[in-house]
PDB file of the backbone (N, CA, C, O) and the ligand in Angstrom, with CONECT records:
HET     ZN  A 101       1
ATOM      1  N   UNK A   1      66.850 236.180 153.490  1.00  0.00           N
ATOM      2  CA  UNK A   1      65.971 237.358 153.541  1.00  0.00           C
ATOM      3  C   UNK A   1      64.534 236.960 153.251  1.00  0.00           C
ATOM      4  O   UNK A   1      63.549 237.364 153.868  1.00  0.00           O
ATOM      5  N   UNK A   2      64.546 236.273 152.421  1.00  0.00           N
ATOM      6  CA  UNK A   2      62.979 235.433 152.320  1.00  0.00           C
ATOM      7  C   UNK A   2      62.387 234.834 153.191  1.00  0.00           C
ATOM      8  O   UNK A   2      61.195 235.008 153.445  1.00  0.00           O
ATOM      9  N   UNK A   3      63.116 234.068 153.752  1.00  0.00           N
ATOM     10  CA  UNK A   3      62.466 234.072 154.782  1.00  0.00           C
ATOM     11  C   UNK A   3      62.515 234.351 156.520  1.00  0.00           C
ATOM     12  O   UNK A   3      62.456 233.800 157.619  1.00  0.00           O
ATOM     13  N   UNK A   4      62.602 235.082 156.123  1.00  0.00           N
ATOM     14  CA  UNK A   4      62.890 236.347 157.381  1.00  0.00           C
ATOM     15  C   UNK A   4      61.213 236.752 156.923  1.00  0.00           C
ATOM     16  O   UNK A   4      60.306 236.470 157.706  1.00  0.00           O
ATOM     17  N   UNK A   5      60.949 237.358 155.737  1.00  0.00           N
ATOM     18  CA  UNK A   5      59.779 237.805 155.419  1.00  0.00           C
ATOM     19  C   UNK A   5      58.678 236.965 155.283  1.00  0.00           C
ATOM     20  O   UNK A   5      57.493 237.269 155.150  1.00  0.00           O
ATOM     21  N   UNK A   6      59.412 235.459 155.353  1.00  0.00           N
ATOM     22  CA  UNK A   6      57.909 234.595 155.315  1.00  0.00           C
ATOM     23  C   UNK A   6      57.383 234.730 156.969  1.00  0.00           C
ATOM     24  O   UNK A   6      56.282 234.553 157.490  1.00  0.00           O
ATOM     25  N   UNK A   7      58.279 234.998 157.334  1.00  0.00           N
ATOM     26  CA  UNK A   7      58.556 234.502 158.888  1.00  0.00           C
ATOM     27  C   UNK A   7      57.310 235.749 159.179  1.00  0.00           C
ATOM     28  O   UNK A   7      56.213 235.487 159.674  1.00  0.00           O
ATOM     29  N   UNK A   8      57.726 237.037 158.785  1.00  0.00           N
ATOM     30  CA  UNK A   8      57.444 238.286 159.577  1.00  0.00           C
ATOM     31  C   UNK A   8      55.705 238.050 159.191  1.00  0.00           C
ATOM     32  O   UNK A   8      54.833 238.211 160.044  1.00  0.00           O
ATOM     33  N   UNK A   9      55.326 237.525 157.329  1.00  0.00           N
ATOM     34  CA  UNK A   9      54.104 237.331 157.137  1.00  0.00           C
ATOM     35  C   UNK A   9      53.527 236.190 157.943  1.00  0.00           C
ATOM     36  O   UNK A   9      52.298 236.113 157.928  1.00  0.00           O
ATOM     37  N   UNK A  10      54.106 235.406 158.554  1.00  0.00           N
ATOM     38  CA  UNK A  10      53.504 234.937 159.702  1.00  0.00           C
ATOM     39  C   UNK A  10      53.242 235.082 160.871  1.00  0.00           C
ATOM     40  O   UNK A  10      52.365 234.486 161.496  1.00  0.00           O
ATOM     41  N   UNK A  11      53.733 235.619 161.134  1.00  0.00           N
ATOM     42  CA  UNK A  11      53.677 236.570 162.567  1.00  0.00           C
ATOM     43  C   UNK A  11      52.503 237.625 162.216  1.00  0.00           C
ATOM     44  O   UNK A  11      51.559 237.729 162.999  1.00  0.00           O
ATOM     45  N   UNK A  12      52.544 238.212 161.336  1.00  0.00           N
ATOM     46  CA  UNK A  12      51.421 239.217 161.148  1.00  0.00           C
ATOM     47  C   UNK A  12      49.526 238.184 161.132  1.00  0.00           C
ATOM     48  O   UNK A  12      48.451 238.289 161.723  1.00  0.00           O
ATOM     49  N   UNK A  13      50.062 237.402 160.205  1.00  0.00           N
ATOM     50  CA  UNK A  13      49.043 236.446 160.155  1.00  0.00           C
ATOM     51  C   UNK A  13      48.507 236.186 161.498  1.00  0.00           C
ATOM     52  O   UNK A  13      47.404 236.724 161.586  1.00  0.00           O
ATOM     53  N   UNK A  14      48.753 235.738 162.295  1.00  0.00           N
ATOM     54  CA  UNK A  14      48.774 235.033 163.589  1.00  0.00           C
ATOM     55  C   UNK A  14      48.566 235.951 164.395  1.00  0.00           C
ATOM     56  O   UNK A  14      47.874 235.564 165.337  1.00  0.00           O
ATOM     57  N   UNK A  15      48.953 237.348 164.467  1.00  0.00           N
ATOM     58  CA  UNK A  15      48.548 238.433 165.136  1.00  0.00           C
ATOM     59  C   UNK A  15      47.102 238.375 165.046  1.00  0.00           C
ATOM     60  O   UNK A  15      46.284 238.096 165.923  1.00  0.00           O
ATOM     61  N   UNK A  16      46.915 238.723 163.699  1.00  0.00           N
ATOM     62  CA  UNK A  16      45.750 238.782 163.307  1.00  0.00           C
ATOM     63  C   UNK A  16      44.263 237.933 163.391  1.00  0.00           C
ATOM     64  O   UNK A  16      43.104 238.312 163.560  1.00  0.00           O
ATOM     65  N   UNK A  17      44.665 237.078 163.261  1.00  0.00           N
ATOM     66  CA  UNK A  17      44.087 235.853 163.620  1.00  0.00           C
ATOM     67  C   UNK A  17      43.717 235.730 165.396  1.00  0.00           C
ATOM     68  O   UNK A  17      42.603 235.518 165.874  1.00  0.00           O
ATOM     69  N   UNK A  18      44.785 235.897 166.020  1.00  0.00           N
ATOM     70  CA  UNK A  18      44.748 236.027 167.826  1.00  0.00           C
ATOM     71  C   UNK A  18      43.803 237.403 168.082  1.00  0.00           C
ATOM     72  O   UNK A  18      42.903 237.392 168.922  1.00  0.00           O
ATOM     73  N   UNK A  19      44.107 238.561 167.278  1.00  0.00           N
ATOM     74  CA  UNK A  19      43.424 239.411 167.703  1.00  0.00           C
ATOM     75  C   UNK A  19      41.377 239.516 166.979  1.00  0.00           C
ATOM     76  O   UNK A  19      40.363 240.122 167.325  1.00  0.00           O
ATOM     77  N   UNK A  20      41.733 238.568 165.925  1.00  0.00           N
ATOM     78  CA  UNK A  20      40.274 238.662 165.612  1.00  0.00           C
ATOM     79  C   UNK A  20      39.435 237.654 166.410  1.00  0.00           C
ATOM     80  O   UNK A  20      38.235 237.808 166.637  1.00  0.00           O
ATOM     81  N   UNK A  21      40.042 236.795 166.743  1.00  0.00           N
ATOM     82  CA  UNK A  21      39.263 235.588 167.618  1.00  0.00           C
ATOM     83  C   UNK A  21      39.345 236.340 168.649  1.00  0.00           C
ATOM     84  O   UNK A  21      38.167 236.425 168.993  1.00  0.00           O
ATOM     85  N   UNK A  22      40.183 237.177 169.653  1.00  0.00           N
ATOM     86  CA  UNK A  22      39.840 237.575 170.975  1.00  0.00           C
ATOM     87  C   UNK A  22      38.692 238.630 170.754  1.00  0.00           C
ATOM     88  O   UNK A  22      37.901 238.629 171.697  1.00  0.00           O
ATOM     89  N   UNK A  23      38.448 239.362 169.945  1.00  0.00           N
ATOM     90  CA  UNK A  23      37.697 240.288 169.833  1.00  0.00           C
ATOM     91  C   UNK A  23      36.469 239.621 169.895  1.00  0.00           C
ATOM     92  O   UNK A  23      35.610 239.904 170.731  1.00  0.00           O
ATOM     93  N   UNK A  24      36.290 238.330 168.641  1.00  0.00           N
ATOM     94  CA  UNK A  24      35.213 237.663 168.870  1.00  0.00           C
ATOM     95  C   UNK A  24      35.123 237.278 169.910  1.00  0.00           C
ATOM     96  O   UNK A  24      34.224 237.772 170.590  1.00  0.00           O
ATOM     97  N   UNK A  25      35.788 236.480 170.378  1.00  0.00           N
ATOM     98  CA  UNK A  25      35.312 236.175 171.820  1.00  0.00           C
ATOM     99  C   UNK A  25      34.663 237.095 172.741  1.00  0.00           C
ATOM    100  O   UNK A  25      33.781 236.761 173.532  1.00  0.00           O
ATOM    101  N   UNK A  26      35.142 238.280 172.604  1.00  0.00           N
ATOM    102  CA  UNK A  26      35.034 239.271 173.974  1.00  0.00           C
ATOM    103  C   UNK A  26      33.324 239.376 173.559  1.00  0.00           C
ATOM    104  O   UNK A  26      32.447 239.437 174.420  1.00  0.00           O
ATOM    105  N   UNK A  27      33.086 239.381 172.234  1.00  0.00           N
ATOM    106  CA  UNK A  27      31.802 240.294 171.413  1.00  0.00           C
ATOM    107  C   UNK A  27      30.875 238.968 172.046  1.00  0.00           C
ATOM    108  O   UNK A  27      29.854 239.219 172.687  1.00  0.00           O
ATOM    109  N   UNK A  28      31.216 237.866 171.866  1.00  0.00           N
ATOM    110  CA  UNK A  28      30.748 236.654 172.372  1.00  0.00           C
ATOM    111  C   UNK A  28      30.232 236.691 174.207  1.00  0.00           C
ATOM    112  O   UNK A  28      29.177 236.389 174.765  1.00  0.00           O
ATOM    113  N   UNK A  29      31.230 237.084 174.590  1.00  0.00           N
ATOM    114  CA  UNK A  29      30.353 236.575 176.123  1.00  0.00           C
ATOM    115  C   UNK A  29      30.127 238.028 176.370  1.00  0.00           C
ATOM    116  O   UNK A  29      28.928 238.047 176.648  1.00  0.00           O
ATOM    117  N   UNK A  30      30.466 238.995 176.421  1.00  0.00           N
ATOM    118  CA  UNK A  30      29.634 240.045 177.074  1.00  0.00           C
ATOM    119  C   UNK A  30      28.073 239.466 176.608  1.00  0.00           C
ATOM    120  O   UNK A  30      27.301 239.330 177.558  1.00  0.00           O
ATOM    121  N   UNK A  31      27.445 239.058 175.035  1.00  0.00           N
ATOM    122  CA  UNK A  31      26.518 238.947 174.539  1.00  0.00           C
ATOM    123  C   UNK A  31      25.836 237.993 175.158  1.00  0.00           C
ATOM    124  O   UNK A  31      24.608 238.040 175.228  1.00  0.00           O
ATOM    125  N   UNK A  32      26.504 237.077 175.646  1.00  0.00           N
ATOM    126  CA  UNK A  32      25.703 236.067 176.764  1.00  0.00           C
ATOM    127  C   UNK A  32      26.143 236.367 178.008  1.00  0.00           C
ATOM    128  O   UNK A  32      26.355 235.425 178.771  1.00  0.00           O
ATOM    129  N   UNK A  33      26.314 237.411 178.354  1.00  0.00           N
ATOM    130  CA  UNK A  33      26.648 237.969 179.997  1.00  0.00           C
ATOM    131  C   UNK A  33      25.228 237.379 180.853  1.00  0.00           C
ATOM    132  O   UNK A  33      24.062 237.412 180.460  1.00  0.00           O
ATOM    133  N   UNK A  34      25.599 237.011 181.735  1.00  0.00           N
ATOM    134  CA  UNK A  34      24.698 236.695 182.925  1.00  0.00           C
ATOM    135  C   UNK A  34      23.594 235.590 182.313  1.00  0.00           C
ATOM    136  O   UNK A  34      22.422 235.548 182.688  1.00  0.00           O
ATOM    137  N   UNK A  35      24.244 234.606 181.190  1.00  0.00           N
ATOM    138  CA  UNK A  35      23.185 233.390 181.539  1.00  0.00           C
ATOM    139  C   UNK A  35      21.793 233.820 180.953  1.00  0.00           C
ATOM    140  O   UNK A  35      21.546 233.597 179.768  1.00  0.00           O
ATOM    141  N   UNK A  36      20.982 234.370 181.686  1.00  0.00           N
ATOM    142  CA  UNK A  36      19.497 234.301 181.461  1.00  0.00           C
ATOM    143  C   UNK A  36      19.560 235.875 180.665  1.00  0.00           C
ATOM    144  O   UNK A  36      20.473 236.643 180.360  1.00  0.00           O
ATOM    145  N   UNK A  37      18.123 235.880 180.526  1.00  0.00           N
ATOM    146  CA  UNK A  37      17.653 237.266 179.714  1.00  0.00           C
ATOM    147  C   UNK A  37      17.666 238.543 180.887  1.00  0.00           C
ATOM    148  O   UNK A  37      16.984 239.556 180.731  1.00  0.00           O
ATOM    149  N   UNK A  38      18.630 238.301 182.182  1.00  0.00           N
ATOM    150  CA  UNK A  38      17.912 239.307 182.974  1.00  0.00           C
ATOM    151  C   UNK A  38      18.924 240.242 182.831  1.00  0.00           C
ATOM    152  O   UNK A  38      19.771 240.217 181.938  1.00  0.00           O
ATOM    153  N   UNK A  39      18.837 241.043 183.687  1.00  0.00           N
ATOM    154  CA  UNK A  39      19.358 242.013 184.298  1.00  0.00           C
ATOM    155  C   UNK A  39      19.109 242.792 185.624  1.00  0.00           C
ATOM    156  O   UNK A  39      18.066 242.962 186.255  1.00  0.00           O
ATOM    157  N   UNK A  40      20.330 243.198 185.843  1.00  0.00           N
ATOM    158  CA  UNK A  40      20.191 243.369 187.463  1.00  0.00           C
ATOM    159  C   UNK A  40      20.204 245.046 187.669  1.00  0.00           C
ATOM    160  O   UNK A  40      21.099 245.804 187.296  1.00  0.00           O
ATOM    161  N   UNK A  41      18.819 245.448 188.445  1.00  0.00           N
ATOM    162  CA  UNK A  41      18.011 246.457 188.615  1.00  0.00           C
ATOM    163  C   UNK A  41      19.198 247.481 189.567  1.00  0.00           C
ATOM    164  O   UNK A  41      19.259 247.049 190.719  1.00  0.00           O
ATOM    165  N   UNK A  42      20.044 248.603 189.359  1.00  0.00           N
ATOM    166  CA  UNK A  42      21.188 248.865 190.401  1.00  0.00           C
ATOM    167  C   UNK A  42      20.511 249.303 191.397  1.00  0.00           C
ATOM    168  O   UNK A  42      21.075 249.084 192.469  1.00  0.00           O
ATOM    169  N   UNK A  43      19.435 249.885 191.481  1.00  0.00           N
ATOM    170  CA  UNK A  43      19.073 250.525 192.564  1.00  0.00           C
ATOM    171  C   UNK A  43      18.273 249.645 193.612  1.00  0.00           C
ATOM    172  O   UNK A  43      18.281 250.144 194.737  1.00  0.00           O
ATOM    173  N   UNK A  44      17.563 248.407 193.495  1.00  0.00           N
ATOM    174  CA  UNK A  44      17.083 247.186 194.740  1.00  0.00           C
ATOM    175  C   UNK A  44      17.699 246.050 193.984  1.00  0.00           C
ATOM    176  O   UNK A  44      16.899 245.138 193.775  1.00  0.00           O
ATOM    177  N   UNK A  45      18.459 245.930 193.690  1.00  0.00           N
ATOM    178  CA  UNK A  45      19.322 244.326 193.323  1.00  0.00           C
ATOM    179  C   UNK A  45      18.510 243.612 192.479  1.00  0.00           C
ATOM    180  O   UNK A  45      19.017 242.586 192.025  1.00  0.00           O
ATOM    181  N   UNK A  46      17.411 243.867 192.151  1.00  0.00           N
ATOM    182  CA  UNK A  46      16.364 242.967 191.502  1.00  0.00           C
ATOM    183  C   UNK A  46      16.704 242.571 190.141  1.00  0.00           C
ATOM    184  O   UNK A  46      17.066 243.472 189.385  1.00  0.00           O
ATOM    185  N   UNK A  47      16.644 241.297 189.670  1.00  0.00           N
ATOM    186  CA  UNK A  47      16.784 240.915 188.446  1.00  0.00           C
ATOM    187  C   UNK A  47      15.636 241.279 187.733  1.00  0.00           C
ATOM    188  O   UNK A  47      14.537 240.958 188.186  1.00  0.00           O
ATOM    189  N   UNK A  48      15.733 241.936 186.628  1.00  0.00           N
ATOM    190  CA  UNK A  48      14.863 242.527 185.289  1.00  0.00           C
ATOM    191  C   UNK A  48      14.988 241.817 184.135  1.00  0.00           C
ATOM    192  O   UNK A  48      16.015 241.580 183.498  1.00  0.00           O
ATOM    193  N   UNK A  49      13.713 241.453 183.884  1.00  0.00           N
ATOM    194  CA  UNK A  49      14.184 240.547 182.461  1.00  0.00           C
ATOM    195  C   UNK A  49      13.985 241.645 180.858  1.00  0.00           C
ATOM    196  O   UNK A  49      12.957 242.169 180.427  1.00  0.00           O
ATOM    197  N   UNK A  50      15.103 241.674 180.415  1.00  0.00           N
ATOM    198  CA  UNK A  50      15.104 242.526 178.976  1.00  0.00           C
ATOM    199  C   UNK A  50      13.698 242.866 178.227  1.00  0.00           C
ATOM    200  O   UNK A  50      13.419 243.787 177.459  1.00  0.00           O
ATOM    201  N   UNK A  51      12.761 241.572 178.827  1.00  0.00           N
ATOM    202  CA  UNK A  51      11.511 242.534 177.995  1.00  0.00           C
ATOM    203  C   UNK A  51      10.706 243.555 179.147  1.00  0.00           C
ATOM    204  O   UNK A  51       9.756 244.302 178.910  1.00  0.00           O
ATOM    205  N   UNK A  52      11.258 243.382 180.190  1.00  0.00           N
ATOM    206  CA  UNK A  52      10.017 243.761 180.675  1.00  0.00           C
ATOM    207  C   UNK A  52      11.210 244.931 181.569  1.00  0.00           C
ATOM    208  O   UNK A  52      12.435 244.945 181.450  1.00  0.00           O
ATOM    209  N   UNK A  53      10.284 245.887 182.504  1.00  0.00           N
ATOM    210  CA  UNK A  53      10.525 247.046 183.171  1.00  0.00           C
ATOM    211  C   UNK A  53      11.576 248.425 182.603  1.00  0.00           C
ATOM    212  O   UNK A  53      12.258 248.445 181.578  1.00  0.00           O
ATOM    213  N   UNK A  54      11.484 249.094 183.246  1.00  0.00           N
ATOM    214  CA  UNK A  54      12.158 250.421 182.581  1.00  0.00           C
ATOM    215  C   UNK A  54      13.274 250.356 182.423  1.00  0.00           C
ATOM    216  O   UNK A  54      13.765 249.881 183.447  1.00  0.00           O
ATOM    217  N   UNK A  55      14.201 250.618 181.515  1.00  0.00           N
ATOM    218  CA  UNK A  55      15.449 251.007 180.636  1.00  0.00           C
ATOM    219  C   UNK A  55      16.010 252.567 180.467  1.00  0.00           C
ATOM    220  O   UNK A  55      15.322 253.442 179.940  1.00  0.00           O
ATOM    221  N   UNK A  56      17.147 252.764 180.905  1.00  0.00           N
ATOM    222  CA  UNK A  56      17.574 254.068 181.023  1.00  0.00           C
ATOM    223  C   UNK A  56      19.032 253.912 180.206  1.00  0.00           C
ATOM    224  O   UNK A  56      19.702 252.926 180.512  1.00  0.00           O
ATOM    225  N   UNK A  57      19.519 254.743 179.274  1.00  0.00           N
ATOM    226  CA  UNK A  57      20.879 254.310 178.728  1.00  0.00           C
ATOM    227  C   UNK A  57      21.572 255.779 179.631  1.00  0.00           C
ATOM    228  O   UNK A  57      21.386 256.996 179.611  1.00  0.00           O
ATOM    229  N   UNK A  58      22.243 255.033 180.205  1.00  0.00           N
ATOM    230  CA  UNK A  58      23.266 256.409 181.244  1.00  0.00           C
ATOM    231  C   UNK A  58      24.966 255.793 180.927  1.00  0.00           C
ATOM    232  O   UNK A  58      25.287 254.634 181.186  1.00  0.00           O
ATOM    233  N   UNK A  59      25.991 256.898 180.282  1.00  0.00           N
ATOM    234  CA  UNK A  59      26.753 256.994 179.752  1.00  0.00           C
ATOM    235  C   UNK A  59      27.181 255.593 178.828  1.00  0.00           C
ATOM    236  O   UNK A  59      27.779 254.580 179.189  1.00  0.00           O
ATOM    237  N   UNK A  60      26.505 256.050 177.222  1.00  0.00           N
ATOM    238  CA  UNK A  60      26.064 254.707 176.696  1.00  0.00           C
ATOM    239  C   UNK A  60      26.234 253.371 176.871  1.00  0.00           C
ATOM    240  O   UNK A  60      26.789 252.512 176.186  1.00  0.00           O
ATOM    241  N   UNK A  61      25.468 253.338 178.251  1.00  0.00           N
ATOM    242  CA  UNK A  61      25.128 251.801 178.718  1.00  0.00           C
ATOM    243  C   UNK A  61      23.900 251.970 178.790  1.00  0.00           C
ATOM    244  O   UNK A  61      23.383 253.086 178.733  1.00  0.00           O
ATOM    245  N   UNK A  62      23.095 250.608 178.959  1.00  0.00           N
ATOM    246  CA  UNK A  62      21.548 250.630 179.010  1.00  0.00           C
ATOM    247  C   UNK A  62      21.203 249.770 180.939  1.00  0.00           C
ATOM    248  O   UNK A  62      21.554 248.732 181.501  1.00  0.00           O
ATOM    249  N   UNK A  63      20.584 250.651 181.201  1.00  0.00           N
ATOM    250  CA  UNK A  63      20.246 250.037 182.650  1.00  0.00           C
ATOM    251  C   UNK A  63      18.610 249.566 182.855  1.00  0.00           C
ATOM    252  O   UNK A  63      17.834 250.409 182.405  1.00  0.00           O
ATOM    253  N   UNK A  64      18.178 248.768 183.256  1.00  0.00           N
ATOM    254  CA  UNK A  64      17.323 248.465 183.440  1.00  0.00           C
ATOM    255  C   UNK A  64      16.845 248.628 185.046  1.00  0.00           C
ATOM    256  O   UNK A  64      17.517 248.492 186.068  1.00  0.00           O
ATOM    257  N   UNK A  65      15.525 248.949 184.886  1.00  0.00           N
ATOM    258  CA  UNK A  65      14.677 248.795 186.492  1.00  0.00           C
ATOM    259  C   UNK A  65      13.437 248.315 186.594  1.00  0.00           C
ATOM    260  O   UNK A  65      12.694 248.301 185.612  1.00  0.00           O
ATOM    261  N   UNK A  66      13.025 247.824 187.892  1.00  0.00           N
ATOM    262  CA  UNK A  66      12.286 246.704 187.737  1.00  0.00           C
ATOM    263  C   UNK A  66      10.637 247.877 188.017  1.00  0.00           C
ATOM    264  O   UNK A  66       9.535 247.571 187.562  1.00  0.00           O
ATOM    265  N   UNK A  67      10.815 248.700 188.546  1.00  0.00           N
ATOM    266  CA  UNK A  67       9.823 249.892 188.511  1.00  0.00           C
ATOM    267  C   UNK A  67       9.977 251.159 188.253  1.00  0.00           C
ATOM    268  O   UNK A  67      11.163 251.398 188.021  1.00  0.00           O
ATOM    269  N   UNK A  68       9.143 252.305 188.173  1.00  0.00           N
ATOM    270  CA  UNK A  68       9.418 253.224 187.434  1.00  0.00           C
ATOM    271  C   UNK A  68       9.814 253.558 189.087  1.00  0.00           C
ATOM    272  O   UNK A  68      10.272 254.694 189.210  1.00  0.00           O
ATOM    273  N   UNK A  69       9.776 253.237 189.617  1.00  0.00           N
ATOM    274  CA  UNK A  69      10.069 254.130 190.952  1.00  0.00           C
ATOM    275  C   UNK A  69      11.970 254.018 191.028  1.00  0.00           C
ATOM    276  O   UNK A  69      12.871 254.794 191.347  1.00  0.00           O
ATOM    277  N   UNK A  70      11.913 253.081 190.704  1.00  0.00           N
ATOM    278  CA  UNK A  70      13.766 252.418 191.021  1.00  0.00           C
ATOM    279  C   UNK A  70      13.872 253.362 189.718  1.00  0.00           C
ATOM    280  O   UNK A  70      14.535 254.272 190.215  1.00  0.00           O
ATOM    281  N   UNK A  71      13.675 253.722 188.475  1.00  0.00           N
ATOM    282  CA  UNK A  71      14.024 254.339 187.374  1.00  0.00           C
ATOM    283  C   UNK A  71      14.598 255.892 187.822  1.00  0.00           C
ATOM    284  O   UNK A  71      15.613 256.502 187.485  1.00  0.00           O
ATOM    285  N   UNK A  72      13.218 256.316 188.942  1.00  0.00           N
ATOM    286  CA  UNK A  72      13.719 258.134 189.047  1.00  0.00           C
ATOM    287  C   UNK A  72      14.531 258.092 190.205  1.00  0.00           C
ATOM    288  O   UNK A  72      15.156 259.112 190.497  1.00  0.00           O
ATOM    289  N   UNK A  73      14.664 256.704 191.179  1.00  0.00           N
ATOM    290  CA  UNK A  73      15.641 257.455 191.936  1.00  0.00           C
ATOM    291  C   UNK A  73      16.674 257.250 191.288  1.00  0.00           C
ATOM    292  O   UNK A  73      17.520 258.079 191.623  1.00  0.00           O
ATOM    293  N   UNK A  74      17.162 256.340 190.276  1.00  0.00           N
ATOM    294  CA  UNK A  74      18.427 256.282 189.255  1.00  0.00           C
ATOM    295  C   UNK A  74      18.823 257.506 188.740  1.00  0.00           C
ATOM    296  O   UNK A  74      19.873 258.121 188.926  1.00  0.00           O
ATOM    297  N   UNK A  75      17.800 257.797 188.036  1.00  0.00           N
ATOM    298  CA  UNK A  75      17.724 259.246 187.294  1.00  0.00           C
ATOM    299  C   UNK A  75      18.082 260.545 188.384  1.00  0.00           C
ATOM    300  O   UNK A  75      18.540 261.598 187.941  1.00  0.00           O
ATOM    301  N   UNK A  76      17.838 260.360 189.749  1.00  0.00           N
ATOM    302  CA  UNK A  76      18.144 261.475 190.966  1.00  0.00           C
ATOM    303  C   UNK A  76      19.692 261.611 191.012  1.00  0.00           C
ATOM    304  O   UNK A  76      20.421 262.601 190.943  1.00  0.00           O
ATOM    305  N   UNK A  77      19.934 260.356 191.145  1.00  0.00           N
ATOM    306  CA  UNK A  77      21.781 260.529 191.410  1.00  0.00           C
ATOM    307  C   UNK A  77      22.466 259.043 190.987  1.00  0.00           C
ATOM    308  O   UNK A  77      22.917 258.207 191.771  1.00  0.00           O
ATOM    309  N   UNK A  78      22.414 258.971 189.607  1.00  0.00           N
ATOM    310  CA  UNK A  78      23.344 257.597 189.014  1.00  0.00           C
ATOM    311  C   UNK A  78      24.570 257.128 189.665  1.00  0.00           C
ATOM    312  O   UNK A  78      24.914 255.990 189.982  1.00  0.00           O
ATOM    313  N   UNK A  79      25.141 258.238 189.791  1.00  0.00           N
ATOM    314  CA  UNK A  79      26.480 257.522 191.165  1.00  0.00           C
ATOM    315  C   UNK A  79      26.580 256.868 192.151  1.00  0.00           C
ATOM    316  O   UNK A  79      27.403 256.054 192.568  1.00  0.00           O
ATOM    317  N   UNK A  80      25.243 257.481 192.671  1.00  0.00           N
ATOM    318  CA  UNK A  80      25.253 256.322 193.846  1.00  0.00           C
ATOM    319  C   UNK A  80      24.895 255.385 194.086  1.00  0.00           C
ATOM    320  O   UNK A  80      24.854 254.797 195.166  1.00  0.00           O
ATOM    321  N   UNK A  81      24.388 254.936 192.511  1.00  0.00           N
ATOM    322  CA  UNK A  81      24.025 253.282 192.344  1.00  0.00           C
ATOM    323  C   UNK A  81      25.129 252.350 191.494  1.00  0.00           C
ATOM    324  O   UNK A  81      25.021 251.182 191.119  1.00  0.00           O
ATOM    325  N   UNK A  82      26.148 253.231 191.341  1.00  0.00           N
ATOM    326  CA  UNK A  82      26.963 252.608 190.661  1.00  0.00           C
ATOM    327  C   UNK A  82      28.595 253.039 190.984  1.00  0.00           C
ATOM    328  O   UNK A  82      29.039 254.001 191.611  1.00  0.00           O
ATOM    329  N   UNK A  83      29.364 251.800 190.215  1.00  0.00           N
ATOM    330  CA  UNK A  83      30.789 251.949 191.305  1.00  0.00           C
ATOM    331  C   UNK A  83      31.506 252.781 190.107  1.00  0.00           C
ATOM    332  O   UNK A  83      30.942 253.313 189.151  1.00  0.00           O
ATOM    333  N   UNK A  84      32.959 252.754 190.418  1.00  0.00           N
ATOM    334  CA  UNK A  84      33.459 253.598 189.271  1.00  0.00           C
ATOM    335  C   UNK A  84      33.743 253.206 187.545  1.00  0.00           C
ATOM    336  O   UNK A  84      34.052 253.827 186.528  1.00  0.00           O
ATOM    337  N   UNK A  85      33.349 251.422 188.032  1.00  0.00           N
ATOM    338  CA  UNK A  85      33.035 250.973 186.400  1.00  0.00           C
ATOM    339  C   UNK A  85      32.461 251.404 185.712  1.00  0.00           C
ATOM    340  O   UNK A  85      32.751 251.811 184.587  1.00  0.00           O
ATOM    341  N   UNK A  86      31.244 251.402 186.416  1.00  0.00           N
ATOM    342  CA  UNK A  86      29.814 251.986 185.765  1.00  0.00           C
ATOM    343  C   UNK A  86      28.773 250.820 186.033  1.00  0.00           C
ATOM    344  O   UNK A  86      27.575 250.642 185.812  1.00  0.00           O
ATOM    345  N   UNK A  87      30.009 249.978 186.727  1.00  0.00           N
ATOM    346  CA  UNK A  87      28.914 248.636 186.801  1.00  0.00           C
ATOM    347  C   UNK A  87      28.014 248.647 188.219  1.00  0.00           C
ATOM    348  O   UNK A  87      28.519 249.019 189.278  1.00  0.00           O
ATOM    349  N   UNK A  88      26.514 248.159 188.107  1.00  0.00           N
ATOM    350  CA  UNK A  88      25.882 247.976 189.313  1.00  0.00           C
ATOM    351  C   UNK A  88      26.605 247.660 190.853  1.00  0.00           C
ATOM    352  O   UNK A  88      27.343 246.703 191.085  1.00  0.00           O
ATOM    353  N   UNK A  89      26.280 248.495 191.627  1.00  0.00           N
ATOM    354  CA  UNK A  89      27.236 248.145 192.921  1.00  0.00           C
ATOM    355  C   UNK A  89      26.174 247.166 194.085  1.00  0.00           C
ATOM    356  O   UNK A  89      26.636 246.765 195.153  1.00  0.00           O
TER     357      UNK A  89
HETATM  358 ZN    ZN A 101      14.020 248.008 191.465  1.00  0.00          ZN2+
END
């Protein structure tokens, strides 16, 4: 019976452990998603770099555009710049 229960506290261990490293991980590369500082503008494909051009957070995500012009047609109709992820199409 003991160790049945060392057994089970290892298994829990190891759960735990698998699930805190995947989490890190996940927290890890979304955070270095795409390499460089950019981001990609949904409405003309244009790469935007994080310091620079307009930022819109539409269903708490943050979108970036490379002009205020690409910003209001975003702001006109978000769907049709984006797929059903939410990700840039
Ligand atoms: Zn643009």
């Amino acid at each position: 019976m003991e160790e049945l229960i060392s057994f089970l506290g290892y298994a829990v261990f190891f759960y735990l452990i698998m699930r805190f490293s995947c989490g890190a991980h996940m927290v890890h590369g979304s955070h270095h998603r795409g390499k460089s500082k950019t981001t990609i503008d949904p409405v003309c494909g244009m790469e935007v770099s994080r310091e620079k051009g307009f930022s819109k957070m539409f269903h708490g995500k943050e979108y970036r555009f490379c002009s205020r012009n690409c910003l209001l047609k975003f702001d006109d109709s978000p769907e049709k710049f984006l797929n059903s992820d939410g990700e840039a199409s």
